[in-house]
C-alpha positions, 0 to 999 in steps of 0.5 A, spaced: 500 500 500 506 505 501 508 503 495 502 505 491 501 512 495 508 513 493 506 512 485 500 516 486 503 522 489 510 520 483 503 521 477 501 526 481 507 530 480 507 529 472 511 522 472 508 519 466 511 512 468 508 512 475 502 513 472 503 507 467 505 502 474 499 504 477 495 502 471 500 496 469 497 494 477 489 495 476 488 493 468 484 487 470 480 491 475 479 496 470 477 491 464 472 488 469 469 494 471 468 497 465 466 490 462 460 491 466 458 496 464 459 496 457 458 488 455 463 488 450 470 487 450 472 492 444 467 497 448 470 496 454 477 496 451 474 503 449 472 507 454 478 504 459 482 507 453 478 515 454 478 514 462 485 513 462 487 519 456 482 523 460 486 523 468 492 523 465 490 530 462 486 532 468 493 530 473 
């Protein structure tokens, strides 16, 4: 869990490869929980594909 915290507060400050780790570390979550709302493997590749574009940004 620390190192978790530290990759996020890393992300946070800009560091783009902290931020890939993260990612790396809860693609599965994220594939899941994007299937289940959208029903469709091409559709939820979509929308984890948006989400992640749009944090990045928004960090």
């Amino acid at each position: 869990m620390k190192h978790d915290i530290e990759l996020v507060e890393k992300a946070i400050k800009g560091d783009a490869q902290a931020f890939e780790q993260l990612l790396f570390k809860e693609e599965q979550m994220l594939y899941y929980k994007a299937l289940s709302y959208v029903g469709r493997k091409e559709d939820a590749l979509d929308v984890i594909q948006e989400t992640t574009c749009k944090a990045f940004l928004a960090i």
